[in-house]
Each structure stands twice: as C-alpha cells, then as structure tokens.
C-alpha positions as CSV (number, residue, x, y, z in Angstrom):
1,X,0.0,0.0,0.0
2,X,0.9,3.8,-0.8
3,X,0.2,6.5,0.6
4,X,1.1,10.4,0.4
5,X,3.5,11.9,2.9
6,X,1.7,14.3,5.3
7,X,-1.4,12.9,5.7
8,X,-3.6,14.1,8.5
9,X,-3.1,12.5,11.5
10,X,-6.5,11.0,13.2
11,X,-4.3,10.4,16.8
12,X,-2.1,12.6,19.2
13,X,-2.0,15.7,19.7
14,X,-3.7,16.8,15.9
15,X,-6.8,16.0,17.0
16,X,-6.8,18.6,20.2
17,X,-7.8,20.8,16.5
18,X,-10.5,20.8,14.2
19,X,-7.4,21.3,11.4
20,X,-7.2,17.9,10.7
21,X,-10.9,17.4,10.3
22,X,-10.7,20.5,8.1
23,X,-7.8,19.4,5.9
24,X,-9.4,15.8,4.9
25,X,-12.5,17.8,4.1
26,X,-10.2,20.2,1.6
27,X,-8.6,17.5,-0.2
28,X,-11.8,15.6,-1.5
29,X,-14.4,13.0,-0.6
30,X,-12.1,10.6,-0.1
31,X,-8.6,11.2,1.6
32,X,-5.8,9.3,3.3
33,X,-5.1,9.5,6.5
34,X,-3.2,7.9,9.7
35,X,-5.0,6.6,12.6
36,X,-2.1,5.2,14.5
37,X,1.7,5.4,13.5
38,X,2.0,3.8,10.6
39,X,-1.4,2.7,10.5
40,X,-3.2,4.5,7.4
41,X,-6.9,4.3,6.8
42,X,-9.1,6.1,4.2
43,X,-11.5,8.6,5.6
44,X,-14.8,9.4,3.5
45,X,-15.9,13.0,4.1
46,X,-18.4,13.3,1.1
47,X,-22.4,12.6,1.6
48,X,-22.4,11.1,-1.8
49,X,-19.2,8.6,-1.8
50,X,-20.3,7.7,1.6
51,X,-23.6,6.9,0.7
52,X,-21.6,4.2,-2.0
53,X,-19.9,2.7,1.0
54,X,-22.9,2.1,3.2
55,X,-25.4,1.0,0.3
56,X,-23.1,-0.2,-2.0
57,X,-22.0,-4.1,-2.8
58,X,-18.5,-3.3,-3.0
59,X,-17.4,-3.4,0.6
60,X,-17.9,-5.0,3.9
61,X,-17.9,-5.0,7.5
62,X,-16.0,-7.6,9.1
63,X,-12.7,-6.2,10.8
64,X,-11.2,-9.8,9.5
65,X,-10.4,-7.9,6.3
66,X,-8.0,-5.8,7.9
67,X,-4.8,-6.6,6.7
68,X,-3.0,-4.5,9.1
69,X,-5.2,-6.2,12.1
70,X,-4.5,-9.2,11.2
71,X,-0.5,-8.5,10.7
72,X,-0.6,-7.4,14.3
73,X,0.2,-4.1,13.7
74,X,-3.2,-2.2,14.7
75,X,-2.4,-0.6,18.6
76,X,-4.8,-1.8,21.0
77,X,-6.5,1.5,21.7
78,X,-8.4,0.8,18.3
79,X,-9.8,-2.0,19.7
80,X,-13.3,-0.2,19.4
81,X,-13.1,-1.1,15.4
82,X,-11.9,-5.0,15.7
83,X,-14.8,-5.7,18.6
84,X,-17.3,-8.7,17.6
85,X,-21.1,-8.0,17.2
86,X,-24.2,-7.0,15.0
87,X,-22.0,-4.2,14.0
88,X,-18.8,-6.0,12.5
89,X,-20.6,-8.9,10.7
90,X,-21.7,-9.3,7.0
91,X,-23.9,-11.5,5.3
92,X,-26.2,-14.3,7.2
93,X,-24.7,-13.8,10.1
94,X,-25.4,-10.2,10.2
95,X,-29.2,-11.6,8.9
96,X,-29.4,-13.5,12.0
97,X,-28.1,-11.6,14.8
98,X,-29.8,-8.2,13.4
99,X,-33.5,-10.0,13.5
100,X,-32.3,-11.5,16.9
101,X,-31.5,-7.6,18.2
102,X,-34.3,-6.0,16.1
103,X,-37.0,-8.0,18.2
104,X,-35.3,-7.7,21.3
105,X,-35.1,-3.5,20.5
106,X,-38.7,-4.1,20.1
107,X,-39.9,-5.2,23.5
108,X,-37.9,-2.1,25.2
109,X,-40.9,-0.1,26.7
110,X,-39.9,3.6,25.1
111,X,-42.6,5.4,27.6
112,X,-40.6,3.8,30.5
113,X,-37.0,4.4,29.8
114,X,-38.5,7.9,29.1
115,X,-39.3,8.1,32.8
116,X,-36.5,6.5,33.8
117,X,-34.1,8.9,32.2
118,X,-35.8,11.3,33.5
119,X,-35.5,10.6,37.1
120,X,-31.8,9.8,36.6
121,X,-31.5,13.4,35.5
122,X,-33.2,14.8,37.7
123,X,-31.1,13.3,40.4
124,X,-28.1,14.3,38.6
125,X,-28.9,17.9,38.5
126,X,-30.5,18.1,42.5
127,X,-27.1,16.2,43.5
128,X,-25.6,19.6,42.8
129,X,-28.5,22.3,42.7
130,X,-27.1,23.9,45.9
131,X,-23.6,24.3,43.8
132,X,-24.8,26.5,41.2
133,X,-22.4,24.9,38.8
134,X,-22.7,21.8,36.3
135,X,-20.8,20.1,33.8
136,X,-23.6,19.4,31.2
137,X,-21.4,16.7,29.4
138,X,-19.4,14.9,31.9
139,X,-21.4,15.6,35.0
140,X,-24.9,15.1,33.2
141,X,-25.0,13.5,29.6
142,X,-22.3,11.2,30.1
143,X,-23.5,10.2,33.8
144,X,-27.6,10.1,32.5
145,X,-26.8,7.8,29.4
146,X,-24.6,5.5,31.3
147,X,-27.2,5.0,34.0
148,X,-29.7,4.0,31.5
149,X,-27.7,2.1,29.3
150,X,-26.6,0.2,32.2
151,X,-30.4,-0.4,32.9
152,X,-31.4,-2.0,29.5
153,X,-28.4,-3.9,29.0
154,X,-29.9,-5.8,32.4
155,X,-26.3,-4.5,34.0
156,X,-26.7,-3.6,37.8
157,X,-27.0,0.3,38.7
158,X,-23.6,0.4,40.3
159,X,-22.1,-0.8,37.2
160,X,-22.7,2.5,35.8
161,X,-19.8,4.0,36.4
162,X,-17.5,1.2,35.4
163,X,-19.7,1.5,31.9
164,X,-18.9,5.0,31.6
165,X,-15.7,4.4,31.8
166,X,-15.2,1.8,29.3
167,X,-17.2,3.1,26.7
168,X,-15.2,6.2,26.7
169,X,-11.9,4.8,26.9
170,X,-13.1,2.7,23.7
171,X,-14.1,6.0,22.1
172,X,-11.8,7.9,22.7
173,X,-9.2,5.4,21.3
174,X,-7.4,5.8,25.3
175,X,-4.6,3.2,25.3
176,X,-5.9,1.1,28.0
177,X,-9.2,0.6,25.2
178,X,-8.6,-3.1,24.8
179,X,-8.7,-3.5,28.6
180,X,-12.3,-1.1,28.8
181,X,-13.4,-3.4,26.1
182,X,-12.6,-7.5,28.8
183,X,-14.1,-4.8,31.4
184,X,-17.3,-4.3,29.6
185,X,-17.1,-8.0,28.3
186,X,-16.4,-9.6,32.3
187,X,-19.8,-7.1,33.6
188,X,-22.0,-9.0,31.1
189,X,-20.5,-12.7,31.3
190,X,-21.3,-12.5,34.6
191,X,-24.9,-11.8,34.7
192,X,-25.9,-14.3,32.1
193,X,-26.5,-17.2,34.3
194,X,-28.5,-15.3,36.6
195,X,-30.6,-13.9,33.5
196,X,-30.9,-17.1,32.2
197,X,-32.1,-19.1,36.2
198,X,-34.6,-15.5,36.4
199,X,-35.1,-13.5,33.4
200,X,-36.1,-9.8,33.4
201,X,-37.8,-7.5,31.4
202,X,-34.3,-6.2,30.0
203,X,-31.8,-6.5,26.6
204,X,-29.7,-9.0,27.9
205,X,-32.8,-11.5,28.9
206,X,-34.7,-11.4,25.7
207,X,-30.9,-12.0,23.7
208,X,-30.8,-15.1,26.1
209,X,-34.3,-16.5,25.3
210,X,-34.6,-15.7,21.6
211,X,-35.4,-18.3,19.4
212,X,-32.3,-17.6,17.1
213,X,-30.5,-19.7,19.6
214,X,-27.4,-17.2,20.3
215,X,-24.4,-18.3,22.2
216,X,-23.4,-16.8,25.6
217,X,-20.5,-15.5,22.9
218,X,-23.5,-13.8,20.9
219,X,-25.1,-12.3,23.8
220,X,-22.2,-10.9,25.2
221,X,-21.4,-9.2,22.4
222,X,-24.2,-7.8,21.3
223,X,-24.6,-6.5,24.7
224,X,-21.6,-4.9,24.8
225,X,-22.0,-3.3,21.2
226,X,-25.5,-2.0,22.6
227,X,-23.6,-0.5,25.4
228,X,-20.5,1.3,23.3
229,X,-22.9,2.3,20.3
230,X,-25.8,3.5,22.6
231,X,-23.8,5.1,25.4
232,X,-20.9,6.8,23.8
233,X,-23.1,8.5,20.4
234,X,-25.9,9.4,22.6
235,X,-23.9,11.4,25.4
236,X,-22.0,13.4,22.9
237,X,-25.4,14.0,21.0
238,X,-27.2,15.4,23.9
239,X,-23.7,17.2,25.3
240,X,-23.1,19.0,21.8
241,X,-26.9,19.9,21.8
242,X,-26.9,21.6,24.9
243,X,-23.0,23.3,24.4
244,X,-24.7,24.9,20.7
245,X,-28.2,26.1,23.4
246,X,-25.6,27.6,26.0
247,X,-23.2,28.6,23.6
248,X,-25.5,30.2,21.2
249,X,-27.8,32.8,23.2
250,X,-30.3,33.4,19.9
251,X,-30.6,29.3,19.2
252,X,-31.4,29.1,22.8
253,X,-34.4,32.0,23.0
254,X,-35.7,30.0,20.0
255,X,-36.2,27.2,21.9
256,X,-37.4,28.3,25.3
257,X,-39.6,31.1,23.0
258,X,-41.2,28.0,21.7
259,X,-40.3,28.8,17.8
260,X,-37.9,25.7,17.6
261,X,-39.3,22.0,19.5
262,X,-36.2,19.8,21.6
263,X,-36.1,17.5,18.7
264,X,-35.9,20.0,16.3
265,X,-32.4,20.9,18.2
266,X,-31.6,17.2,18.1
267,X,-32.4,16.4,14.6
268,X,-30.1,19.7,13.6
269,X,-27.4,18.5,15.7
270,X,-27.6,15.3,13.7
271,X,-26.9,17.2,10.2
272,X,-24.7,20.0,11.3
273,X,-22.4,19.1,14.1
274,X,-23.2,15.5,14.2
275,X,-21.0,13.9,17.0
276,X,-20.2,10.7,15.6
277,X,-17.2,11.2,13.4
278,X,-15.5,8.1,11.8
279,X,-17.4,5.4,13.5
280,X,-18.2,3.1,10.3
281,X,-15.4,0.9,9.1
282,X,-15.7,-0.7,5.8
283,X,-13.5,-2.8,4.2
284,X,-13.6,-3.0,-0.5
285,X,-14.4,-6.8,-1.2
286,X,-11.8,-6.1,-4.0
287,X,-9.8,-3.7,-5.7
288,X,-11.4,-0.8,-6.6
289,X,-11.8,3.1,-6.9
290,X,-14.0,5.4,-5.2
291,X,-14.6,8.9,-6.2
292,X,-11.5,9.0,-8.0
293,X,-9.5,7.6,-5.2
294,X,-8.4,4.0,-5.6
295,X,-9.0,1.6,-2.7
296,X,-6.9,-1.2,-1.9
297,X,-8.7,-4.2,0.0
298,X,-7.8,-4.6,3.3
299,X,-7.5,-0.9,3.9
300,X,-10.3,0.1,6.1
301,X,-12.8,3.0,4.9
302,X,-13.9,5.2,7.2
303,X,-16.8,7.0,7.3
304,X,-16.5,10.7,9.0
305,X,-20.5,11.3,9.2
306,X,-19.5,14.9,11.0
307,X,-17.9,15.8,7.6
308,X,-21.1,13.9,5.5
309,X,-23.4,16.4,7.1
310,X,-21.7,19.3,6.5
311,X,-21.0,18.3,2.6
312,X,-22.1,21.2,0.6
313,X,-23.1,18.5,-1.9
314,X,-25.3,16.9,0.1
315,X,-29.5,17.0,-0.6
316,X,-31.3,19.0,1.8
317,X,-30.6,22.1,4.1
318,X,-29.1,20.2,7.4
319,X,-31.9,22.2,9.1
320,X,-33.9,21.2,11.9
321,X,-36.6,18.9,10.0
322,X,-33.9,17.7,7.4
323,X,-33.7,13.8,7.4
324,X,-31.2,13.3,5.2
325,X,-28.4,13.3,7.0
326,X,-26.0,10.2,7.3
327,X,-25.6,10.2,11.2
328,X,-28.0,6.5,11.5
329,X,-25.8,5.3,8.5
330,X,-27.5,3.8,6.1
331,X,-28.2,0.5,4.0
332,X,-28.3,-3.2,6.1
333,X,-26.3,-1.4,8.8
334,X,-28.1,1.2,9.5
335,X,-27.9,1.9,12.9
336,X,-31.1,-0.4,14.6
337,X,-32.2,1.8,17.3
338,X,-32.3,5.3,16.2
339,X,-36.0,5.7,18.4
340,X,-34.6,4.2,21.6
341,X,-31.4,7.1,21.1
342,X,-33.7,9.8,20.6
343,X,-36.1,8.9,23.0
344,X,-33.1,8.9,25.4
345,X,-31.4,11.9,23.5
346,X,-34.8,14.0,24.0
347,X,-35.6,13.3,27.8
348,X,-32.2,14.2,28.9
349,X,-32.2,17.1,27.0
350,X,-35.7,18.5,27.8
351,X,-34.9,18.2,31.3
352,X,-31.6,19.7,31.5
353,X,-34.3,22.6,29.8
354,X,-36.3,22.6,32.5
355,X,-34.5,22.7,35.2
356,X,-31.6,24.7,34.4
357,X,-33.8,27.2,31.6
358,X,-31.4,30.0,33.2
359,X,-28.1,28.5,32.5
360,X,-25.4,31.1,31.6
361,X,-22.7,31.1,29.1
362,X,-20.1,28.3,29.7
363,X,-17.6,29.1,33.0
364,X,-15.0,27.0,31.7
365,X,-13.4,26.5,28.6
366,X,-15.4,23.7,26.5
367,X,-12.3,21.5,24.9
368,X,-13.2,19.0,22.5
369,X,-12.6,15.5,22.8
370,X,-9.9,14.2,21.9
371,X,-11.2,11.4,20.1
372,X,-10.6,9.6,16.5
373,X,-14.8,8.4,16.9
374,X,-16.3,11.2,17.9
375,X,-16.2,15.0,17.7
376,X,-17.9,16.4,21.0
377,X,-16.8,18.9,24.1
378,X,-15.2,16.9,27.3
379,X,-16.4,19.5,29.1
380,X,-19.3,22.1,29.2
381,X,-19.1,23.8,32.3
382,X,-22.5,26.2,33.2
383,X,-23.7,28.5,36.0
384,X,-27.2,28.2,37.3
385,X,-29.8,30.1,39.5
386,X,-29.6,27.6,42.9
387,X,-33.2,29.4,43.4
388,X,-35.0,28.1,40.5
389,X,-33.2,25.0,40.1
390,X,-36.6,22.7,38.7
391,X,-38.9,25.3,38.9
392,X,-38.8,27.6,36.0
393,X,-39.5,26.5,32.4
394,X,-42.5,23.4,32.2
395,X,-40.7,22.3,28.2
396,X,-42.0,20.8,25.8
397,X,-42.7,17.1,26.7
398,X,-42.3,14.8,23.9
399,X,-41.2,17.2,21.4
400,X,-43.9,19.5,22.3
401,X,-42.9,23.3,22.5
402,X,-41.2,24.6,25.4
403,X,-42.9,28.1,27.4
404,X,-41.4,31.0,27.8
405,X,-40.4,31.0,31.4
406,X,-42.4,33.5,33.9
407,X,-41.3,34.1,37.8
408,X,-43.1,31.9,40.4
409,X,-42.3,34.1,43.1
C-alpha cells in the first residue's frame, strides 16, 4: 500500500484541532489518512461517496479484512473497530443476529425508559443544585446515558460508572481501550447465568431467550455493542446539543420562545455538528476506486459522518426537519435503534431545559474531545440560579414546545 506523505493525522496531539478534520475535508471526498503510526486508513468526508460505501455491494464490514489487524500491527487503543457483534458482521450472520437484536429492540418499553431517564436526570442535577455549577457533558449527559444504558443492557446500577468508563476509553481510542473493552465484556459474562435461572424485562434477557438460539459469545457481544454504540453516540449527541443552546444565546431564546421543539435541536445536531465522526469501518471486497481515489482491499474506509453532514453537496438544508443526513448510517447497517437514542437523547435534554432554563454562558473552557470516533466537548461547564433550580421552564414534553419562562415568586 501507498500513501502520500503528510497525511492528516487522526491520533495525538492533531486532534486537540479541528485542522485535521478540516484538511481531509479540503482535499476531497475521499482522503488518506493515519489513525495510529504507521497505521493509514481512508476517511470518507463526502455525503455522496459515503452513501456508495454504506449501500453499496463493493465493501464489507467484518474487521477480518483488515490486513494490518490481522499482521498485528493495529495498537490496542483501536480496539473499538476490531470488537465482535451486530456491528462488524456481513452476510447471514449479520441476517441472523440483526433480527435477533431487532426483536429484542422491540420489547424495550420507550414510555418507561423515558421516565426512567428522567429521574436519573433529575437526580443528577439536585445532587448539585445547591452548587450552582454543572458540567452538562461529563457531570450530566455522560452520567444520565450510562445509567440507562446500564439499565437495559440488564447490568446492575452500580455498574454504571465502570460502563462510563469503558465506553469512553473505547471511544476515545485511550490506550488502555482493549482492557475497557474485557471490562465491559467480564460485567456481562457475569450476569448471564443469573438472566438465564430468572429473566427480566431487559436487553440481555430477551438475547438469552430468543429463538435464534445465540451463544453466551453472541449475547455478550451484542450487549456490549449496545452499550458502546448506545452510550458513547448518545452522550455526545445530547452534550453537543446543549453546548450549541448555551453557547449560542439566539438558538437558545428560539427554543425556550417556543419557535424551535427539543427535537428539532436534536435532529439539527444530527446534520450540522453531528457527534459521531468516523465510526463506520468498511473494508472493499476487492480492488477498486472510489470517487477517484483507488481503494486497496484490506484498507479500512472510514466513514466521518460529521464531515457527511456538513458536505455542501449533500440534498437538503441540514436544518432542523432535514432527514437526510448520514448520522443513522445507512443501507443493512443502519444503525437499529435510532428511536430508543432519541427517546433517550430527547428526555435528557428536555430536562436539562427545565431545570436549568437560566443556565449562563459556559464558566469553563469547553475543549473538545480528543477522540478519533467522535467530535464532542469533554467538558461544558455552566452556572445556574440555585433558586430556580426545577422550577422555572414546564418544556415541551415529547417534542412539544417549550414556554417561555415567567417568575413563580
């Protein structure tokens, strides 16, 4: 394989930047670049091309393609792109386990983990009312998601933390991600015999009794990709939709004015500042060229749906009721729970709405992530009235739209 010198660099210190987002951006749909030393991938950054890749017969999703994987050469802190699952499979396999997770997806009861992340924010937010202060994504999105993740999966609630955790060292490419990842794998292996003697009304229970016939193997791991792909995208989608409502004084009058609903804000997040960067890896069946670019097999092909929603080639406006975005993917592996996220997505954000409708402008400086997957602060640090902490703003519930807040006094 060749590549140009001087590639953009998807690890280290580049990606403290959006420069290196920007530069694969300028130099096509399709660009080189290096995810680890000496590890080069191909990055799509084009709504069209990518759209080839997802939907498209020429490439495939098993990490067993990967030439460098399989040379041992790939770093364990991209461990994220080599795990097992719904995720990384192709062809009857992927038939099976997808119907498997589909009908187990179904039985999740959305009303009730509505509630339920609900009260886990609201107990996230009273723990520190009297403070006046709150990081919105590592304090609050990061901490709600995990909680309710942890929930579905069947995981007990003081595994939470040790969920957060691993999810974002898997990420966030950390180099102890191959460790986060036996972590995650150890919580779930040992909950399956008790599942199995006294089943609950949870992910990991229906896996156990579905009539595909899955292995423990198969369980575990589709547990585990639930975890990663529903904790990890869903934090950063409700932490970058409240940093643009705090950061952006107009955006946020719109919303508390009533003009623009909570999932409005959400789907707009989606198309222009999606947080799930180059998530899907794709590997060409055989030799051939994309967009101009030519694509080696065993290379793999990254998707960067950030970049995809910002292509001025793409259909639509990225506005709030645009659905063409590419942040669900697309094609057999389109992401399988996009109204379990947004039912998560919207209750944590409404209530962070309601009970912190006076949040000021950020009190400390909102980094982003330093993260090859995904392009989201680390931290959003606000200021809040400790008086009308849950008091103020009754928002819009289930999309609804939000009043403009009055005194109670």
């Amino acid at each position: 394989m060749t590549t140009s010198t001087g590639v953009p660099r998807l690890h280290g210190t580049a990606l403290s930047g959006q420069d290196v987002r920007s530069r694969l951006r300028s130099q096509g749909p399709v660009a080189w670049a290096e995810i680890a030393d000496g590890v080069h991938v191909l990055v799509v950054t084009g709504w069209q091309a990518a759209r080839e890749v997802l939907t498209g017969p020429a490439f495939r999703k098993d990490p067993g393609h990967w030439e460098a994987l399989n040379r041992g050469l790939v770093p364990s802190r991209l461990a994220y792109l080599a795990t097992p699952g719904l995720h990384h499979s192709d062809g009857e396999q992927h038939e099976r386990l997808r119907r498997a997770v589909g009908d187990c997806l179904a039985s999740v009861n959305a009303h009730a983990v509505r509630e339920t992340v609900r009260r886990h924010a609201r107990d996230l937010i009273e723990d520190v009312a009297g403070r006046g202060h709150l990081d919105l994504m590592s304090e609050y999105a990061d901490r709600v998601v995990a909680r309710t993740v942890t929930g579905l999966a069947g995981l007990p609630p003081e595994a939470a933390d040790r969920v957060r955790t691993a999810t974002d060292r898997l990420a966030d490419a950390q180099p102890d991600a191959a460790t986060a990842w036996w972590d995650l794998h150890g919580m779930v292996r040992e909950v399956l015999d008790a599942k199995r003697a006294r089943p609950a009304k949870d992910f990991t229970s229906w896996l156990l009794a579905h009539p595909a016939g899955l292995t423990d193997d198969e369980v575990c791991h589709q547990v585990i990709a639930l975890i990663i792909l529903g904790a990890a995208p869903t934090a950063a989608w409700i932490g970058t939709t409240l940093h643009a409502l705090v950061a952006d004084p107009a955006y946020a009058t719109r919303l508390v004015g009533g003009s623009v609903t909570v999932r409005a804000a959400l789907t707009e997040t989606l198309s222009r500042r999606c947080p799930a960067t180059t998530m899907s890896a794709h590997y060409a069946v055989g030799p051939t060229v994309l967009h101009g670019v030519r694509v080696p097999p065993g290379v793999p092909v990254l998707v960067d749906h950030a970049a995809t929603g910002v292509d001025p080639h793409r259909p639509g406006d990225g506005g709030a009721h645009d659905r063409s975005h590419l942040a669900w993917s697309a094609g057999v592996h389109r992401c399988p729970a996009p109204g379990l996220a947004t039912t998560i997505a919207e209750a944590a954000t409404e209530t962070a709405v309601d009970m912190l409708w006076d949040l000021t402008a950020p009190i400390t400086a909102v980094a982003g992530r330093p993260s090859p997957f995904r392009a989201c602060p680390a931290h959003v640090g606000v200021l809040f009235s400790t008086t009308r902490t849950g008091r103020g703003n009754p928002s819009t519930r289930r999309g609804g739209r939000a009043a403009r807040p009055t005194d109670e006094e």
